[in-house]
C-alpha positions as CSV (number, residue, x, y, z in Angstrom):
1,X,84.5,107.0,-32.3
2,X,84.7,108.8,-29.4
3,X,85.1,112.9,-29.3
4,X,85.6,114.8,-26.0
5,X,83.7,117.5,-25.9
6,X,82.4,120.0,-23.2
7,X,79.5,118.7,-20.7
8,X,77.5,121.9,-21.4
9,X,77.5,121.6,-24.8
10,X,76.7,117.6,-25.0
11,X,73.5,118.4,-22.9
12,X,72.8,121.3,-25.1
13,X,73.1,118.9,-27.8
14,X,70.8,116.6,-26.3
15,X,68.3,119.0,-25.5
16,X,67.8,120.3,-29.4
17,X,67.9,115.8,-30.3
18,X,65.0,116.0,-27.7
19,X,63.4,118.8,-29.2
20,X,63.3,117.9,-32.4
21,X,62.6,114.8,-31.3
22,X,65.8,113.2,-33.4
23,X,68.5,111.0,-32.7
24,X,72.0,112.5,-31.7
25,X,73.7,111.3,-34.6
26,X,71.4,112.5,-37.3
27,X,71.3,115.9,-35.4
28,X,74.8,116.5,-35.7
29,X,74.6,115.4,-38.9
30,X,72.6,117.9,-39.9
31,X,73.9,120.7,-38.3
32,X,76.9,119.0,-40.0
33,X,76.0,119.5,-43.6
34,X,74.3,122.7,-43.1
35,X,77.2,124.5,-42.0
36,X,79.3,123.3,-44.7
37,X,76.7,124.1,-47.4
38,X,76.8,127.9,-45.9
39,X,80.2,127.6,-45.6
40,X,80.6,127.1,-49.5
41,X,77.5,129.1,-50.6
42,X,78.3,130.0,-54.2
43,X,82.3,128.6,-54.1
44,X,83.2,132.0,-52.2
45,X,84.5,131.9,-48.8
46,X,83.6,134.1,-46.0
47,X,86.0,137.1,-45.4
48,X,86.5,139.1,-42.2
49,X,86.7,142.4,-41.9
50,X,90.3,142.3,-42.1
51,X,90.0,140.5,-45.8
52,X,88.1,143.5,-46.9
53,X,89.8,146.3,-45.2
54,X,93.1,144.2,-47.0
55,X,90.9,144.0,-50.2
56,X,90.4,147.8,-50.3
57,X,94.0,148.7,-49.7
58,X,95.4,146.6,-52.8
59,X,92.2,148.2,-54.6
60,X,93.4,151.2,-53.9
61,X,90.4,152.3,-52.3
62,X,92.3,153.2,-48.7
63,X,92.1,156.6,-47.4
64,X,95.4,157.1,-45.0
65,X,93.5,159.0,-42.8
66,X,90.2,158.5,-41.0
67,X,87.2,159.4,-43.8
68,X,83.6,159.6,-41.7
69,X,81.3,158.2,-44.3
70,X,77.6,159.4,-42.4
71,X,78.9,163.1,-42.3
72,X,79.4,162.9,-46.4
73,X,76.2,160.6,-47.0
74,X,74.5,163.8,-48.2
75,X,77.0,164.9,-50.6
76,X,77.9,161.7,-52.0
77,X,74.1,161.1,-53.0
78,X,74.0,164.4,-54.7
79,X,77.2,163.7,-56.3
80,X,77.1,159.7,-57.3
81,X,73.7,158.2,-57.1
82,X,71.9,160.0,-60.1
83,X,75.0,159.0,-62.5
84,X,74.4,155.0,-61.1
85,X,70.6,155.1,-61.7
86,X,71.4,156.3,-65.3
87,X,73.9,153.7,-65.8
88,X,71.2,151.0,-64.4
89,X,68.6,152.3,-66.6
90,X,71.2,152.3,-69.6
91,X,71.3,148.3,-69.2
């Protein structure tokens, strides 16, 4: 089989074969097989930040206006964090 791919990136190849001191093949093998098994880590694909901006909108958790998080981080400690640690502790 014969793939076409760019010349920079088959000498780049070669170089980490050499390096590792590996043949081609079984280089892009692994490389192969390690991508897929991040790829499929725990059966969930990976989302962009478009999936979870989507996600949150049908969550309902979309503010229609711009909400500046860092300003608040203050008052939403006060306000939320000692109720969480007691429902940890109540586990």
């Amino acid at each position: 089989m014969t793939i076409d791919i760019p010349e920079d990136v088959a000498q780049r190849l070669e170089q980490l074969a050499e390096k590792h001191d590996t043949d081609l093949g079984d280089l892009l093998r692994d490389m192969i097989e390690r991508y897929a098994k991040e790829r499929t880590a725990n059966d969930k694909p990976w989302a962009t930040l478009a999936d979870l901006a989507r996600n949150a909108e049908e969550a309902g958790l979309a503010s229609p206006h711009s909400v500046n998080t860092a300003a608040r981080s203050r008052e939403i400690l006060n306000a939320e964090y000692a109720d969480y640690l007691k429902r940890r502790r109540s586990r």
